[in-house]
Residue frames as qw, qx, qy, qz and C-alpha x, y, z in Angstrom:
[[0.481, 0.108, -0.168, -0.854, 59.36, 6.59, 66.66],
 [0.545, 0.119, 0.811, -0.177, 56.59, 4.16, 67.34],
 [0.243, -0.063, -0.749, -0.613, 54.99, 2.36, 64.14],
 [0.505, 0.316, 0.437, -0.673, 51.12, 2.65, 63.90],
 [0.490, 0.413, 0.767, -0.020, 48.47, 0.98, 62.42],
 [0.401, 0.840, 0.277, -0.241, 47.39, 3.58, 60.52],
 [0.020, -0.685, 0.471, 0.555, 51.38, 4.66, 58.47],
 [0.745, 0.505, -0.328, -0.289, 51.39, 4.21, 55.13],
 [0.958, 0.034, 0.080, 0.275, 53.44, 0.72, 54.15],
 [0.650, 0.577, -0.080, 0.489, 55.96, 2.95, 52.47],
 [0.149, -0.863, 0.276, -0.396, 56.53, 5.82, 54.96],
 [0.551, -0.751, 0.335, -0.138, 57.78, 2.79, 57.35],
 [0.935, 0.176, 0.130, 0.280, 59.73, 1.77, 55.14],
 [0.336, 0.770, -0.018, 0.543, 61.21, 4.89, 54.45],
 [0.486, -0.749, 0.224, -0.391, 61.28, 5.64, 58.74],
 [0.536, -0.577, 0.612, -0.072, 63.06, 2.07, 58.92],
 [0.790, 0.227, -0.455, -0.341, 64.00, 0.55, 56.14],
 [0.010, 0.186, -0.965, 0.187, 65.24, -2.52, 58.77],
 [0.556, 0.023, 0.767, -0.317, 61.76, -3.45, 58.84],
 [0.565, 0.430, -0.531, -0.462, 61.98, -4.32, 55.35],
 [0.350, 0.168, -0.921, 0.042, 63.01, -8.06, 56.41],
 [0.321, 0.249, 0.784, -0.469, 60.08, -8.08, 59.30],
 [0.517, 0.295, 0.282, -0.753, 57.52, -7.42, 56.78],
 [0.626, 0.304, -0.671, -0.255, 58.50, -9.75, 53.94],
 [0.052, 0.077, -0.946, 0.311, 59.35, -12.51, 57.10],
 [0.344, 0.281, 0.439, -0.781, 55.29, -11.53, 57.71],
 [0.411, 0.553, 0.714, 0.125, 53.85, -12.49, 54.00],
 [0.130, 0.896, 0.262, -0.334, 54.04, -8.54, 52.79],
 [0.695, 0.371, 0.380, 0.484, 55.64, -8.65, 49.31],
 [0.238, 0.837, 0.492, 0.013, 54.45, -5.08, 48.99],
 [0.635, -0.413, 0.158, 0.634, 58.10, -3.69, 49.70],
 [0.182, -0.185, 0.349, 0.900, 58.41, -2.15, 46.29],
 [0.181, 0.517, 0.821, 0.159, 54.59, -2.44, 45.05],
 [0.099, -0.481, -0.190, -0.850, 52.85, 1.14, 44.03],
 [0.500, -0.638, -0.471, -0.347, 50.20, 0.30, 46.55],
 [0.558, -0.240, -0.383, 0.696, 52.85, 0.92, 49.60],
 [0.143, 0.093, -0.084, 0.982, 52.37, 4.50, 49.11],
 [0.292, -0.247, -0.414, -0.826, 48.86, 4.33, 49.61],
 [0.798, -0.313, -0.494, -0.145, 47.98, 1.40, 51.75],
 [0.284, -0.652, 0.500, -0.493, 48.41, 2.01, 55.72],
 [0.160, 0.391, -0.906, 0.014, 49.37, -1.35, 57.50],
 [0.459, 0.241, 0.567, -0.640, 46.06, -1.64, 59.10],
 [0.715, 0.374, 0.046, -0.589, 45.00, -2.46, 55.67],
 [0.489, 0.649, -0.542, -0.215, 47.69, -4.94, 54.45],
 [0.239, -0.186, 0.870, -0.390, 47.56, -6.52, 57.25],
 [0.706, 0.340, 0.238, -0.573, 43.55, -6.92, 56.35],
 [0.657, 0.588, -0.379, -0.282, 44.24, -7.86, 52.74],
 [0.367, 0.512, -0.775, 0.059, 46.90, -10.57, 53.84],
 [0.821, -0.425, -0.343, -0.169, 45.06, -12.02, 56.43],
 [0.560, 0.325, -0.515, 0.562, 47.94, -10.94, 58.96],
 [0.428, -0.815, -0.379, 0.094, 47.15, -9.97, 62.66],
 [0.323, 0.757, -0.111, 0.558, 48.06, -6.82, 62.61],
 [0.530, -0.816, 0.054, -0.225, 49.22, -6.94, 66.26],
 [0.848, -0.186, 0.255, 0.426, 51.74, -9.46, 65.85],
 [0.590, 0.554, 0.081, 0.582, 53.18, -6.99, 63.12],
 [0.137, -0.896, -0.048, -0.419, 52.87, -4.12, 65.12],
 [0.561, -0.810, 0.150, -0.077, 55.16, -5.88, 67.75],
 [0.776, 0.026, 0.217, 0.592, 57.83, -6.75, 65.31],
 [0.281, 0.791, -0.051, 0.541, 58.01, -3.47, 63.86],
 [0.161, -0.848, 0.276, -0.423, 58.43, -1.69, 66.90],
 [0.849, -0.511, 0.117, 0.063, 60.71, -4.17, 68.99]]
């Protein structure tokens, strides 16, 4: 299953939790935060000042 911009934080955690360790390695604390369930990566990525491309090709590699 490919990871998209647009899944909640949580759901791809929940779809993989291995990319628990890419998204903390990334600056994205949000791992257990309420706002995971709410916030799609496209926005956390925003909010952190991450490029959300470079995440997008750790998740899914």
């Amino acid at each position: 299953m490919e990871i998209t911009k647009d899944m909640l934080v949580g759901e791809v955690i929940r779809t993989k939790p291995e990319s628990i360790d890419i998204l903390l390695r990334f600056g994205l604390g949000c791992v257990g935060c309420p706002a995971s369930q709410m916030e799609t990566l496209e926005e956390a990525a925003m909010v952190h000042g991450i490029e959300l491309e470079q995440l997008l090709k750790a998740l899914n590699s």
